[in-house]
FIROLO-156546 format. One line per 10 residues: their letters; for each residue x, y, z of N, C-alpha, C, O, CB. Coordinates in steps of 0.1 Angstrom, whole numbers, always signed. Glycine has a CB too. Layout:
BEGIN
a> X,Y,Z,X,Y,Z,X,Y,Z,X,Y,Z,X,Y,Z  ...
! end
This chain:
BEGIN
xxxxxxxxxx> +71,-140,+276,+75,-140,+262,+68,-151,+255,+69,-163,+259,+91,-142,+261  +62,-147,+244,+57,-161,+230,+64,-171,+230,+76,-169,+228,+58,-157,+213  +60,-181,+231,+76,-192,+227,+75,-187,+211,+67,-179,+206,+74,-215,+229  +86,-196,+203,+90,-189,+190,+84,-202,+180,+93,-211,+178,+110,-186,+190  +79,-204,+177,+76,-213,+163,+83,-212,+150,+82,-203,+142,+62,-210,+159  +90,-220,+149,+96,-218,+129,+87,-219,+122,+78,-226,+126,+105,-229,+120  +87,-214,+112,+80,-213,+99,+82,-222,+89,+93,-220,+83,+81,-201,+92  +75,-233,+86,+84,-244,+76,+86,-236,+64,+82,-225,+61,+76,-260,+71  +97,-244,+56,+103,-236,+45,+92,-245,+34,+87,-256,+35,+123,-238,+42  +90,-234,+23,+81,-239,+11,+92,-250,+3,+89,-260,-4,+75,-224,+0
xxxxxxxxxx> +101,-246,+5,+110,-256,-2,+114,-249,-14,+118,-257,-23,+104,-270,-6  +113,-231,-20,+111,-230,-27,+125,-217,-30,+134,-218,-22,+96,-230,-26  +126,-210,-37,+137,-201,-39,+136,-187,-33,+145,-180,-28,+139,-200,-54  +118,-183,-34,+112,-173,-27,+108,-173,-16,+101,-182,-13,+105,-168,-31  +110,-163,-7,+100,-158,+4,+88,-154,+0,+85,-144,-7,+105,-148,+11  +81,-163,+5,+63,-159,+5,+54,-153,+16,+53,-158,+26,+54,-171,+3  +50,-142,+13,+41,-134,+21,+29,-136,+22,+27,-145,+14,+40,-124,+19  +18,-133,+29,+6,-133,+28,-1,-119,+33,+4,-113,+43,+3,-144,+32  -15,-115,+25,-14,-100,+28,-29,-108,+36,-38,-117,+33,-14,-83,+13  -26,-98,+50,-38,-105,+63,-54,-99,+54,-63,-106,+52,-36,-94,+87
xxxxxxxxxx> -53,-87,+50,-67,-82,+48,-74,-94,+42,-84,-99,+48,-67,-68,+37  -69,-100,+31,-73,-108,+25,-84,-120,+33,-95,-124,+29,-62,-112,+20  -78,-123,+45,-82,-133,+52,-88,-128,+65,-88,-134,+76,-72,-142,+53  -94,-116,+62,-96,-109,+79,-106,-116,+88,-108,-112,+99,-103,-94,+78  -113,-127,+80,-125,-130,+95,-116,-147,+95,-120,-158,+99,-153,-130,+88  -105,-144,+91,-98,-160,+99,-91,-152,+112,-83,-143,+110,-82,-170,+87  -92,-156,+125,-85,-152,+136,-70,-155,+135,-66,-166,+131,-91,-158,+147  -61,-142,+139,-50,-137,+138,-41,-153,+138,-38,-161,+129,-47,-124,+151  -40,-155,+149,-37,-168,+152,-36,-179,+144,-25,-186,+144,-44,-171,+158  -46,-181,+138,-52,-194,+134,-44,-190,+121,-34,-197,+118,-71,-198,+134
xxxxxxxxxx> -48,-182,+114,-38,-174,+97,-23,-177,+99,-16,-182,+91,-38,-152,+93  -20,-175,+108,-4,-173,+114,-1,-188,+114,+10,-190,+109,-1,-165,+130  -9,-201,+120,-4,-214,+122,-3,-223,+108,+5,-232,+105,-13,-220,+131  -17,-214,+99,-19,-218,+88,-10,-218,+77,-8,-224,+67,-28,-214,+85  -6,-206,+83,+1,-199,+69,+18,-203,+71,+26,-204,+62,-2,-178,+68  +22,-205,+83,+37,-205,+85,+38,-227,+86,+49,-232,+86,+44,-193,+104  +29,-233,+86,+28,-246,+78,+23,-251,+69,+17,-262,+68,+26,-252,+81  +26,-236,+57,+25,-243,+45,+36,-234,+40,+32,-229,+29,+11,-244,+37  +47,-229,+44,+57,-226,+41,+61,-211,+40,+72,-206,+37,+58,-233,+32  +45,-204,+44,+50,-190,+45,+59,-179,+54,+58,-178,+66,+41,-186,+46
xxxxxxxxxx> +65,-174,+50,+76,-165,+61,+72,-154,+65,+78,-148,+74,+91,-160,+54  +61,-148,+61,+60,-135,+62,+47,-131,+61,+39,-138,+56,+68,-128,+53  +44,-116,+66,+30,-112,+65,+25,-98,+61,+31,-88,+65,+23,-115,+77  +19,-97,+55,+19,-84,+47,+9,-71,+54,+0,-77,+61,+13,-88,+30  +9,-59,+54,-3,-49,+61,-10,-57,+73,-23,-58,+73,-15,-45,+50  -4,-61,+83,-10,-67,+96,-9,-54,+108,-1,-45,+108,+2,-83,+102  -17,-56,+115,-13,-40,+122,-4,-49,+138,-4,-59,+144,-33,-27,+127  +3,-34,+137,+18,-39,+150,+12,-42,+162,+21,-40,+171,+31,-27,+155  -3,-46,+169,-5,-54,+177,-10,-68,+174,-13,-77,+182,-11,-48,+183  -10,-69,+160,-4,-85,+161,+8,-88,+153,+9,-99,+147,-14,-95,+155
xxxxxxxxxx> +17,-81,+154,+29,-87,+151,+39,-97,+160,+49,-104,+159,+36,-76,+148  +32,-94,+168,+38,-109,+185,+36,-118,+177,+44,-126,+173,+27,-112,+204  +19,-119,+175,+16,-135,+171,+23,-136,+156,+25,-147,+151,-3,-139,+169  +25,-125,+151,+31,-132,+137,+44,-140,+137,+47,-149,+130,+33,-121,+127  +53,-132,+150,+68,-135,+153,+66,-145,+158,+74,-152,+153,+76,-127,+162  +57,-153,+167,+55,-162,+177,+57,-178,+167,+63,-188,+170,+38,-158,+186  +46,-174,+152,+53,-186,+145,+61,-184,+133,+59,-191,+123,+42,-195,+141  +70,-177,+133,+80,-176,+128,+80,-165,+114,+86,-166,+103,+83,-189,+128  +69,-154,+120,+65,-151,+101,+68,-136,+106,+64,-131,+116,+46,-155,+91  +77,-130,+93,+78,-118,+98,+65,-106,+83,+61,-106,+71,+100,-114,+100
xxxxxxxxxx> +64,-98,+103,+55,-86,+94,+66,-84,+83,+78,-83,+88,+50,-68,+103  +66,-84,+68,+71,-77,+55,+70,-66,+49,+77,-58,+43,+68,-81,+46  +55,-67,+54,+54,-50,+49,+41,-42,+56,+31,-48,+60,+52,-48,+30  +43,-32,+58,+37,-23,+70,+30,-13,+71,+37,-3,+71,+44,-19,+78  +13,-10,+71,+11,+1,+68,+15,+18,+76,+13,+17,+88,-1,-3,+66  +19,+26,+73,+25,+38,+80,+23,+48,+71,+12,+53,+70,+39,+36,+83  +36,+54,+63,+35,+57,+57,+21,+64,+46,+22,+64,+34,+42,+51,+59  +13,+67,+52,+1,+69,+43,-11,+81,+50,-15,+78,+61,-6,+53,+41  -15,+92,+46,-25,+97,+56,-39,+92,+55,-46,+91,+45,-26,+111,+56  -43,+88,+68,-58,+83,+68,-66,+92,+76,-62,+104,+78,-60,+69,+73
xxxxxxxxxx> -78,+87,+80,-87,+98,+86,-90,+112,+75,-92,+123,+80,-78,+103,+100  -91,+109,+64,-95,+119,+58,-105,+117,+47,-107,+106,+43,-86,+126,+54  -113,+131,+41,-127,+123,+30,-117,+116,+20,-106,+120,+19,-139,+136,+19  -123,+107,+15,-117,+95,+2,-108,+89,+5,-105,+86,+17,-111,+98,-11  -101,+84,-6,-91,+76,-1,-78,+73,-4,-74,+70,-15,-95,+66,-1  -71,+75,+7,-52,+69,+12,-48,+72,-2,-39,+80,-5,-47,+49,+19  -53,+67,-9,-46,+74,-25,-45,+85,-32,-39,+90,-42,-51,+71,-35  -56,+91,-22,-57,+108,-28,-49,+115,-23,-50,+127,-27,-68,+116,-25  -39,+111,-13,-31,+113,-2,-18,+109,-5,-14,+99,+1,-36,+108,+9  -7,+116,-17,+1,+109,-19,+16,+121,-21,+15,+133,-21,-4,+100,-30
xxxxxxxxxx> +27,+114,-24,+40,+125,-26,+40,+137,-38,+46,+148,-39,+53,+115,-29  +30,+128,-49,+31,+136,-62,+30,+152,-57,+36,+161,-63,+18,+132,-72  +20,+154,-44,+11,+166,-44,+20,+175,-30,+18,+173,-18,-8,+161,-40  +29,+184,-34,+35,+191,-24,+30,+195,-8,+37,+195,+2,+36,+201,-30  +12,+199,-10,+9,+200,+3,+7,+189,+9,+1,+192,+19,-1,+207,+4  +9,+177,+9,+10,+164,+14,+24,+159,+22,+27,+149,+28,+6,+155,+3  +34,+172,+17,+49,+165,+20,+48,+169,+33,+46,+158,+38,+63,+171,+11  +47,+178,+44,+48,+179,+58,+42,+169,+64,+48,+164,+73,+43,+191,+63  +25,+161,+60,+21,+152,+67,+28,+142,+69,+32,+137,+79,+11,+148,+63  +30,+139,+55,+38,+125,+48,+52,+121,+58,+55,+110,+62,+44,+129,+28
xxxxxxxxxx> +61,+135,+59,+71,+129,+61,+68,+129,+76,+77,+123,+83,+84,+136,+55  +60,+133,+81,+57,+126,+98,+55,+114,+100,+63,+107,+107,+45,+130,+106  +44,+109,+93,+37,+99,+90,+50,+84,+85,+50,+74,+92,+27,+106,+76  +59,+87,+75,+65,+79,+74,+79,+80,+88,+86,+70,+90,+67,+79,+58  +81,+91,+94,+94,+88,+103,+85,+78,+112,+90,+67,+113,+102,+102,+112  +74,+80,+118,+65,+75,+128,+69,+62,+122,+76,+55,+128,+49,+81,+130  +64,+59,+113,+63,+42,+110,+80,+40,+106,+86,+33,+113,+49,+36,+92  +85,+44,+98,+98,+37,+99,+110,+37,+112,+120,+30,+112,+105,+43,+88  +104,+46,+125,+109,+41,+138,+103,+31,+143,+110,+22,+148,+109,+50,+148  +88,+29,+142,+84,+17,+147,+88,+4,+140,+89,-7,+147,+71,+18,+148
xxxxxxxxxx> +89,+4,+127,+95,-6,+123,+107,-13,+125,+108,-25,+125,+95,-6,+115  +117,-2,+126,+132,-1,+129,+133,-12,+141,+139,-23,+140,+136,+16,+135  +125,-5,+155,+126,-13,+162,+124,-27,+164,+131,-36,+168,+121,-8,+167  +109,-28,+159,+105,-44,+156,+112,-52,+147,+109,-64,+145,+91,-46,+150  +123,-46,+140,+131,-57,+132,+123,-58,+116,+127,-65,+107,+130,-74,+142  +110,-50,+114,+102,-50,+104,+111,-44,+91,+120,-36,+95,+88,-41,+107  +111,-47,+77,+117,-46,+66,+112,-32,+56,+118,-24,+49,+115,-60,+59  +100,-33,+59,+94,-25,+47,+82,-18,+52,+72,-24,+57,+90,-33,+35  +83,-3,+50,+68,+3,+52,+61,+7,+37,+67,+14,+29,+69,+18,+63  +53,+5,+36,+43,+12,+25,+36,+32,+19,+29,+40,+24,+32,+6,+32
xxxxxxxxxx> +40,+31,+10,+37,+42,+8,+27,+42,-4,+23,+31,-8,+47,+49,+8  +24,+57,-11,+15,+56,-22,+23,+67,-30,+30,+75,-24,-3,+60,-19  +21,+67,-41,+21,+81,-56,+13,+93,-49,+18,+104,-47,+9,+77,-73  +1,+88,-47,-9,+100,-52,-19,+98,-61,-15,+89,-70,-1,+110,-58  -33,+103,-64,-41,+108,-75,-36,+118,-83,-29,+127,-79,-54,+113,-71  -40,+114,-97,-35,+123,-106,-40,+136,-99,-34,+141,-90,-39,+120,-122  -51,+142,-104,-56,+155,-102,-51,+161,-111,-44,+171,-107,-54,+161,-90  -53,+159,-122,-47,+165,-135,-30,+174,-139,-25,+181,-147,-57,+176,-137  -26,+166,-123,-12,+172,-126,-4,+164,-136,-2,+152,-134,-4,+173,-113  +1,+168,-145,+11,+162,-155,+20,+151,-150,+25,+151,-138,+20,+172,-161
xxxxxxxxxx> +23,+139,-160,+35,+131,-156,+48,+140,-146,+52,+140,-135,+41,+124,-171  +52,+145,-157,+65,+152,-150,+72,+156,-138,+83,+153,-133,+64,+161,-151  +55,+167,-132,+52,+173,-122,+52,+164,-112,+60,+165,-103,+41,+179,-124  +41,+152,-112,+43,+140,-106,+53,+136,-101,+54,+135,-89,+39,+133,-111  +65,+133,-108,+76,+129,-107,+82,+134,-102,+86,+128,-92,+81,+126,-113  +87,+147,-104,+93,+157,-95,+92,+160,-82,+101,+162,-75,+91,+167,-98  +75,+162,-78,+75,+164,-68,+72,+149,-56,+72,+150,-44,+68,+174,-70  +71,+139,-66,+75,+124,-53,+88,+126,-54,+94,+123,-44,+71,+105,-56  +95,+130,-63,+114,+129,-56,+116,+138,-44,+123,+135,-34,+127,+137,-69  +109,+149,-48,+114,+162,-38,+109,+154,-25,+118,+148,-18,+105,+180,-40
xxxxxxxxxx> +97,+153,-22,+91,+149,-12,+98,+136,-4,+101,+137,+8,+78,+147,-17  +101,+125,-11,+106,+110,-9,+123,+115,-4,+129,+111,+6,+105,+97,-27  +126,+124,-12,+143,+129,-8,+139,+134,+11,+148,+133,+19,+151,+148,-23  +130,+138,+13,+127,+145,+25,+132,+134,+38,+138,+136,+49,+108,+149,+25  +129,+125,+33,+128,+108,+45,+140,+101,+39,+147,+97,+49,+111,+94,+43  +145,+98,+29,+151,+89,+23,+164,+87,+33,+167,+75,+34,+155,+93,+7  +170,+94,+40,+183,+93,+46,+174,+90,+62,+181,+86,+72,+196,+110,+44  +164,+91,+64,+157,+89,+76,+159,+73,+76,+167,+68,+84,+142,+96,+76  +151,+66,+69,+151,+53,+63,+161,+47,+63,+163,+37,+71,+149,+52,+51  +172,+54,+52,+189,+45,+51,+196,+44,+70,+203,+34,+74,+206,+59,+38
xxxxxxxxxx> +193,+56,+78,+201,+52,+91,+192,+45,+96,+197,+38,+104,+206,+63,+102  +176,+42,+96,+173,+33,+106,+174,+19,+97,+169,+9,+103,+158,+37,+112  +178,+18,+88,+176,+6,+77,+161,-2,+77,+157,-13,+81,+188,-6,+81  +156,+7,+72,+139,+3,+67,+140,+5,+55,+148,+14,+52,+125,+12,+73  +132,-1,+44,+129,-2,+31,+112,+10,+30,+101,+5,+33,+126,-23,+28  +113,+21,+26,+101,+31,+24,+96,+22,+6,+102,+22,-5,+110,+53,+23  +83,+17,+10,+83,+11,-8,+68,+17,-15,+57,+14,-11,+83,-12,-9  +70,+24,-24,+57,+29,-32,+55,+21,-40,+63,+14,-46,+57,+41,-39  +39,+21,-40,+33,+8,-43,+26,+13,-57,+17,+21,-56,+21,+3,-29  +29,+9,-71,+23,+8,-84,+9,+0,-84,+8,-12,-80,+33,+1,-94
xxxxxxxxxx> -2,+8,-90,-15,+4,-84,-21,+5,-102,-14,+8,-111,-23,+17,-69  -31,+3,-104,-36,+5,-115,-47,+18,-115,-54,+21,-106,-40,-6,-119  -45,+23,-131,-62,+31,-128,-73,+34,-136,-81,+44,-137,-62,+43,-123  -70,+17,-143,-78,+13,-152,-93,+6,-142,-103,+11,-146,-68,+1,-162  -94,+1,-135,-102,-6,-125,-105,-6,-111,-117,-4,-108,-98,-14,-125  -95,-9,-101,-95,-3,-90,-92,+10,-87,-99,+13,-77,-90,-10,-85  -83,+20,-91,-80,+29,-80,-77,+43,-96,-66,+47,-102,-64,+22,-66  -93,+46,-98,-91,+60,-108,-86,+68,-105,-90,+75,-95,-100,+65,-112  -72,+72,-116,-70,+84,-114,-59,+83,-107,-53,+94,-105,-79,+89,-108  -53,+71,-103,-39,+68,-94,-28,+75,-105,-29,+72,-117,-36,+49,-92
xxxxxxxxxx> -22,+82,-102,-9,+86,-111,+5,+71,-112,+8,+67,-123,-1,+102,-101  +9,+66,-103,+17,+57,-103,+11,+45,-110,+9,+34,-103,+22,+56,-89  +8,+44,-119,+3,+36,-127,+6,+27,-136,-3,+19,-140,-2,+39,-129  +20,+27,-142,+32,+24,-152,+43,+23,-142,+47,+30,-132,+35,+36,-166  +49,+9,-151,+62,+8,-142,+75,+20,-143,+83,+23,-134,+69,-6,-146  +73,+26,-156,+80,+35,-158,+79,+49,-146,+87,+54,-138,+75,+36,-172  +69,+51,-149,+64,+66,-136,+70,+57,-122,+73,+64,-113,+39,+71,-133  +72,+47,-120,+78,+45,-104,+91,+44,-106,+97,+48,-97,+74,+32,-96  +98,+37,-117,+108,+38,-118,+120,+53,-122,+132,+53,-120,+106,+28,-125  +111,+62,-128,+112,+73,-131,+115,+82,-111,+121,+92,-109,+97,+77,-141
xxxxxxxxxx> +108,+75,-104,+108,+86,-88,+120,+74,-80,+125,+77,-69,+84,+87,-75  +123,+66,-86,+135,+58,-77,+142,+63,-80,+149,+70,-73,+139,+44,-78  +144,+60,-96,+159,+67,-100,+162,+81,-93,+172,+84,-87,+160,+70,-119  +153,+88,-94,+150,+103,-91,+156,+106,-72,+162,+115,-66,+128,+104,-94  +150,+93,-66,+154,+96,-55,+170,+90,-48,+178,+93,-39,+141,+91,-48  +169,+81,-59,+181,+71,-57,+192,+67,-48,+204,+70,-48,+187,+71,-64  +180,+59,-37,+183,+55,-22,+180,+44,-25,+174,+41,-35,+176,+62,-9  +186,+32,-14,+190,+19,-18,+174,+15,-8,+168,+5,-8,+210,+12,-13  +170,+28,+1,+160,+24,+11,+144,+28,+5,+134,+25,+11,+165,+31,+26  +144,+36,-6,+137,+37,-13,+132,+31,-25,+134,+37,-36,+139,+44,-13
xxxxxxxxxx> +125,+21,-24,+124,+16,-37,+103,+11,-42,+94,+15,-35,+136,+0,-34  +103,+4,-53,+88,+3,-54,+84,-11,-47,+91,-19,-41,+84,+3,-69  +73,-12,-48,+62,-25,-46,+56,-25,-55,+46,-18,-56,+52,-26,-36  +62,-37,-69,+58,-44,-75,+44,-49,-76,+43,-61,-77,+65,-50,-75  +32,-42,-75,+18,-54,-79,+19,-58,-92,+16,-49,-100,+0,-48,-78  +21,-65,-94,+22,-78,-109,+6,-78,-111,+3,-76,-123,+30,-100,-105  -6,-80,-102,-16,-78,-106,-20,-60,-112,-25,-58,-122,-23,-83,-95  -18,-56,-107,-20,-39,-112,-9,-39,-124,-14,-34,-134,-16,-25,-98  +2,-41,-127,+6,-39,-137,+4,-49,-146,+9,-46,-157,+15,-36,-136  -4,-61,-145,-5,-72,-154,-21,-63,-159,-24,-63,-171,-5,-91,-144
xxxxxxxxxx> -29,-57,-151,-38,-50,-163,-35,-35,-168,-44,-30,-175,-52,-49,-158  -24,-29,-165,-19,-16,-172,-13,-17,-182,-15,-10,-192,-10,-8,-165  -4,-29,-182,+12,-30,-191,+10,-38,-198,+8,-36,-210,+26,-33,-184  +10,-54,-190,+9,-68,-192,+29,-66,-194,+35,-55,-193,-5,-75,-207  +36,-80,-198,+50,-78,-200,+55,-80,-187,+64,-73,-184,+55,-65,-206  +49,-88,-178,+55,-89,-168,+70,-93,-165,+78,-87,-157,+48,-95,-164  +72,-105,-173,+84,-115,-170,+99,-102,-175,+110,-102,-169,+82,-135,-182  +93,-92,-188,+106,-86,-194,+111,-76,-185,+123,-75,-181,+103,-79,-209  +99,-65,-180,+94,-56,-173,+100,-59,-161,+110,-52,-159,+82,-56,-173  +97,-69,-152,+104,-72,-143,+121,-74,-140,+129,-68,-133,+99,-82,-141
xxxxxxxxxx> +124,-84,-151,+137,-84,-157,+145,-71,-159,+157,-74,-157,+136,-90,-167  +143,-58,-163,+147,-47,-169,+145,-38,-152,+154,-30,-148,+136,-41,-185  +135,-40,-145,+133,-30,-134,+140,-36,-119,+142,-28,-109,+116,-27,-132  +142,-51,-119,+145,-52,-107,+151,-49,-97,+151,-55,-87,+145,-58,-106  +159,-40,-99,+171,-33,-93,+164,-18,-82,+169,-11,-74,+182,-27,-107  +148,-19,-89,+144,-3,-84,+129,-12,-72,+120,-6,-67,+136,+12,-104  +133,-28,-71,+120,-33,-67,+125,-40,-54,+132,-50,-54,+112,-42,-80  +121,-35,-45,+120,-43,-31,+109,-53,-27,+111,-61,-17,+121,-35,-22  +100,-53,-32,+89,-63,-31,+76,-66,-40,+70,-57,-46,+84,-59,-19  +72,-79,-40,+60,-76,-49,+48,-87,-42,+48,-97,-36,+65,-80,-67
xxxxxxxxxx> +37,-76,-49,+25,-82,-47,+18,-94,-62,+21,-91,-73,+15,-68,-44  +9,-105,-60,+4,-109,-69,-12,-113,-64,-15,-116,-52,+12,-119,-75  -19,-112,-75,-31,-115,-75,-36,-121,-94,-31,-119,-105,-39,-100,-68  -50,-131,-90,-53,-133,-104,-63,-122,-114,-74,-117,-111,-60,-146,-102  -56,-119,-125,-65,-111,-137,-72,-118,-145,-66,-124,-154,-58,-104,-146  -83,-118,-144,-92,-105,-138,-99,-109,-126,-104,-120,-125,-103,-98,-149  -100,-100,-116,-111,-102,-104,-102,-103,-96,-108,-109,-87,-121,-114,-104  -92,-102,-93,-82,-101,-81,-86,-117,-72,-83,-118,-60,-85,-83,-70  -91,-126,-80,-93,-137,-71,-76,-152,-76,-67,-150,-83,-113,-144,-76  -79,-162,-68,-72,-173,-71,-59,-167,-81,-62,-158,-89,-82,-186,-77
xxxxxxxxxx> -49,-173,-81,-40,-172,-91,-40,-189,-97,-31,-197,-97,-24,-167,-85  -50,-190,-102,-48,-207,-106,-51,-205,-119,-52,-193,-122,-58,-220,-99  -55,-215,-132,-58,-216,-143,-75,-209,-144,-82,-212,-154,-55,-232,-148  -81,-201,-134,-91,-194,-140,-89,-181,-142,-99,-173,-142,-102,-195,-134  -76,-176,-145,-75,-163,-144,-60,-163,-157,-54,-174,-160,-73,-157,-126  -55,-153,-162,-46,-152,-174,-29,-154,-173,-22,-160,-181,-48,-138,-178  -24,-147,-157,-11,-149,-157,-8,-162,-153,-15,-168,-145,-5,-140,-152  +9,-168,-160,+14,-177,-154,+20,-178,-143,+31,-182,-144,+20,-180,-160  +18,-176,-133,+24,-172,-122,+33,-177,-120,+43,-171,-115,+19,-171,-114  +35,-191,-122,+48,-202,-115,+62,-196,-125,+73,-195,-120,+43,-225,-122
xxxxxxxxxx> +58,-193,-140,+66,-185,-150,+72,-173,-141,+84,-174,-138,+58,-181,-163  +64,-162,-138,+65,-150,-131,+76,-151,-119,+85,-143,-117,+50,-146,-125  +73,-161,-112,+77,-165,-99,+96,-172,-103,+107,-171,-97,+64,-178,-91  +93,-176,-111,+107,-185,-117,+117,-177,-122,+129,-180,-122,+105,-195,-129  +111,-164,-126,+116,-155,-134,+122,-142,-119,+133,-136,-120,+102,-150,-146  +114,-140,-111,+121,-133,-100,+131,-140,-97,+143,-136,-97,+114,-131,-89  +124,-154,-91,+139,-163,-86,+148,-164,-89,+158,-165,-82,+141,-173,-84  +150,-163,-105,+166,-162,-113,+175,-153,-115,+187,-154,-119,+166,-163,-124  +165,-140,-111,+175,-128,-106,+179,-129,-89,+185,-120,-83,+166,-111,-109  +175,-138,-84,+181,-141,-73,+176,-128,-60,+182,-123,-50,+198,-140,-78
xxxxxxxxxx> +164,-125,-65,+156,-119,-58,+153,-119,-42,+146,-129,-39,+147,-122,-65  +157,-111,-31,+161,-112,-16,+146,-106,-11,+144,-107,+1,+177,-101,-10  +138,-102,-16,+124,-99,-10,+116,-107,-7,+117,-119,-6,+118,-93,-16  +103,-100,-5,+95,-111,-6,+89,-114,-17,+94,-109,-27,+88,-112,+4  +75,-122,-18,+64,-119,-31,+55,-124,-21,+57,-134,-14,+66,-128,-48  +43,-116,-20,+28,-119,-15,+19,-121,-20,+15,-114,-28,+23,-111,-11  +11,-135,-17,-4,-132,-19,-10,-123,-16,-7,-119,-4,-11,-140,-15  -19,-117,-24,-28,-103,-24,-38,-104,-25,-45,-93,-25,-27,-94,-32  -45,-120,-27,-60,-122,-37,-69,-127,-26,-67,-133,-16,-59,-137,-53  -83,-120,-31,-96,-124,-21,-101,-136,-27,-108,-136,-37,-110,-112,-21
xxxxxxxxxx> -98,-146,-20,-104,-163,-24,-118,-162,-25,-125,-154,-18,-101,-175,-11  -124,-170,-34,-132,-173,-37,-141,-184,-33,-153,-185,-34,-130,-174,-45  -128,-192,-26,-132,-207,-19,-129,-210,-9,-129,-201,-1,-128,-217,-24  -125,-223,-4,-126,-222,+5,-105,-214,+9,-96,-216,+2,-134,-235,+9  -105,-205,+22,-94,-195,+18,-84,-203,+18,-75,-205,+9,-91,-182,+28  -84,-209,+29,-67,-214,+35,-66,-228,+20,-54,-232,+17,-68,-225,+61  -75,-233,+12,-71,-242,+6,-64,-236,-7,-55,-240,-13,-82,-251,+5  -73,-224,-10,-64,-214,-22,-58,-210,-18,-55,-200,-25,-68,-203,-30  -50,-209,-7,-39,-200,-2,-29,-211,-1,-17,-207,-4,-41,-192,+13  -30,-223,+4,-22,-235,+0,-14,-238,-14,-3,-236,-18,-31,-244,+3
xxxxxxxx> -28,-244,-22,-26,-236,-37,-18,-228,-42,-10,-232,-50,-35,-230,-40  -19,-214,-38,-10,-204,-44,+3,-203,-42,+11,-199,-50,-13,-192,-40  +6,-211,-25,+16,-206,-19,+26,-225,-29,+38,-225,-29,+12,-202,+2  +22,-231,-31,+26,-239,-40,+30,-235,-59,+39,-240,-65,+16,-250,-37  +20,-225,-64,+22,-221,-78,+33,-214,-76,+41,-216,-85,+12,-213,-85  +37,-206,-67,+54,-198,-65,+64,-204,-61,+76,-200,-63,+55,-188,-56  +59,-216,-55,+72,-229,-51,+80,-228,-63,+76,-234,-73,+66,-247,-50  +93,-219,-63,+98,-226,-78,+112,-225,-74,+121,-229,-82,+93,-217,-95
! end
């Protein structure tokens, strides 16, 4: 068995995540020692053979990729609930990952919308309820969090339908399961919407987790990029917010010192 390592506390009101992709040529290990002494709890899209080492210093996987079909032409986004012939994959796809999570004690698996494909708002909506209603009671008995992730499709990901906080909040209500809820990116909606701090305030009830990164360039969240984040972060914490919030951003410098950095701008 791992011996167990604590994770020092940031000292701060939130749980902080960190998403591994970000840091992929730092060895599993070495991210995990780094990251759980400088106050991080948690780790974001790590895959479940290293979730030992993540447990080992005290950080739990937060959120989990599953939920999603891969192995096919383009990409995991084109592959989403909006689109009916996706619902048989999907709902395999997410029982598979929300048993394995179940087990590991993991919180949250990941999901997507969908590409538009010129299907209307509506349509969209309708058919992620139909689809998401398929798993939703799968979820509530194993107590896993299923969280669709609001992306933008102004920049990174054309053509994403889930793209307004509204359209995600529109398929919660719709599905309205306490185990179904969204994944807040504050970076993707800070270039769709902007209105973070109100937005947040008005939706948090439909939000189990959030991602941040800096606008524009998905790098540093420090003073070279637009949002306040320490504001952002102060503003979850006062709704008394039980999730987590993740770093999402590809450093520019050197990593673990902007990741120190960041994981201090959310200290609040």
């Amino acid at each position: 068995m791992l011996p167990q390592i604590r994770a020092a506390s940031s000292g701060g009101r939130l749980k902080q995540s960190v998403a591994r992709w970000c840091y992929a040529k730092i060895p599993i290990e070495d991210l995990c020692r780094a990251a759980a002494e400088m106050g991080v709890t948690g780790m974001d899209l790590v895959a479940p053979e290293d979730w030992p080492v993540c447990r080992k210093y005290g950080l739990t996987p937060a959120m989990v990729q599953g939920a999603v079909l891969n192995g096919r032409p383009g990409s995991v986004f084109d592959y989403g609930w909006n689109n009916k012939a996706n619902h048989d994959l999907l709902e395999e796809a997410a029982k598979t990952s929300i048993v394995r999570a179940a087990e590991a004690k993991v919180p949250n698996v990941i999901t997507v919308f969908g590409a538009r494909r010129a299907l209307s708002e509506q349509e969209g909506i309708d058919n992620c309820v139909t689809g998401l209603n398929r798993v939703k009671k799968f979820a509530e008995d194993h107590g896993v969090t299923l969280c669709v992730e609001l992306l933008n499709s102004k920049v990174d990901h054309k053509d994403y339908q889930g793209d307004h906080t509204s359209y995600g909040v529109a398929v919660i209500k719709g599905v309205d399961s306490p185990r179904v809820k969204l994944l807040y990116d504050a970076y993707h909606m800070q270039i769709m919407e902007g209105d973070l701090i109100r937005t947040i305030r008005e939706n948090i009830q439909y939000i189990a987790h959030f991602h941040c990164a800096g606008v524009p360039g998905r790098h540093e969240i420090d003073d070279t990029q637009e949002v306040n984040w320490h504001a952002v972060a102060k503003a979850i914490a006062d709704l008394n917010f039980q999730g987590y919030i993740a770093q999402e951003f590809t450093p520019t410098r050197d990593p673990l010192a902007s990741l120190k950095q960041a994981v201090e701008i959310l200290t609040v």
